[in-house]
C-alpha positions, 0 to 999 in steps of 0.5 A: 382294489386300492380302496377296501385296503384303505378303508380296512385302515382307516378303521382300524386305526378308527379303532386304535384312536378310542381304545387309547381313551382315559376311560373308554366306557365314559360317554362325556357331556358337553354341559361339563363345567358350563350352566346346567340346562333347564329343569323346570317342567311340570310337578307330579300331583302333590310333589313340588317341582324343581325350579331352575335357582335350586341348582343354584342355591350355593350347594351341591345337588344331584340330579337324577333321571328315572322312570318307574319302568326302569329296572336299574332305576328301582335298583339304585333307589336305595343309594338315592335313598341314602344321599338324601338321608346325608342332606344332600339335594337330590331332584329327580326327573321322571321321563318318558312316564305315566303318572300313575306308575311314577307315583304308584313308584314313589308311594311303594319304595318312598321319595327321596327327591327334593323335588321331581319334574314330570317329563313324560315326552322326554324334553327336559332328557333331550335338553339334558343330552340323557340317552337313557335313565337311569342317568345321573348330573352333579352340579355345583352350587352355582349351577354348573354341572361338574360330572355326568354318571350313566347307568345306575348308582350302585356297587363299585362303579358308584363307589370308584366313580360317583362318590369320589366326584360327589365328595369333591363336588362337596368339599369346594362347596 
């Protein structure tokens, strides 16, 4: 008799504990100011691939995981579009894929990755800790990740979130 109440309590206060959260819809990494994992994997035909020291090539890069399947990946395409266009690295890693779709992707709405590596079984996602694309890691110029951003790049959610950690991560560069 004792035990339904117990366990009634017990979740709720499961429940009170992560409203109380700083942002309750932030899913936060454990990559956060540490070594940003490995990247390097296969390339898609005729695109280079990513090597581990362009994470560490003293500037900040963005790295995006996406696949051409992805309807919030196509969406936030033209942001990626526009960081590349300011300078900024941008690598892309296409994941759970066919090759010919990611490509097909690219040649229909243009490339605004530095480099892209082909994971078509999902390693580098897992190594990553990515649940689903679109996901998005900044990592600063010595190759730590300072930020993870879930869902796609777009509207207030990229202005109020992404950008002002994007613009910090710039300005310590």
């Amino acid at each position: 008799m004792l035990l339904p109440v117990l366990l009634f309590v017990g979740l709720g206060l499961l429940f009170w504990t992560g409203m109380g959260r700083d942002n309750p819809n932030e899913l936060p990494s454990v990559f956060i100011g540490k070594a940003a994992p490995s990247i390097e994997q296969a390339a898609l035909p005729g695109i280079p691939a990513p090597l581990q020291a362009d994470l560490q090539a003293g500037r900040v890069t963005v790295v995006n995981f996406w696949a051409s399947w992805c309807p919030p990946c196509r969406a936030e395409h033209p942001t990626l579009k526009a960081l590349a266009a300011e300078g900024i690295q941008v690598i892309g890693v296409n994941m759970l894929d066919r090759e010919a779709d990611a490509l097909g992707f690219l040649a229909e709405e243009g490339n605004p990755f530095a480099a892209i590596a082909y994971d078509p079984k999902g390693k580098t996602r897992l190594e990553w800790g990515v649940t689903a694309p679109p996901e998005t890691f900044i990592v600063n110029g010595k190759g730590e990740v300072v930020f993870r951003f879930i869902g796609p790049l777009v509207g207030d959610d990229y202005l109020q979130r992404f950008r002002p950690e994007l613009d910090k991560a710039l300005a310590t560069q």
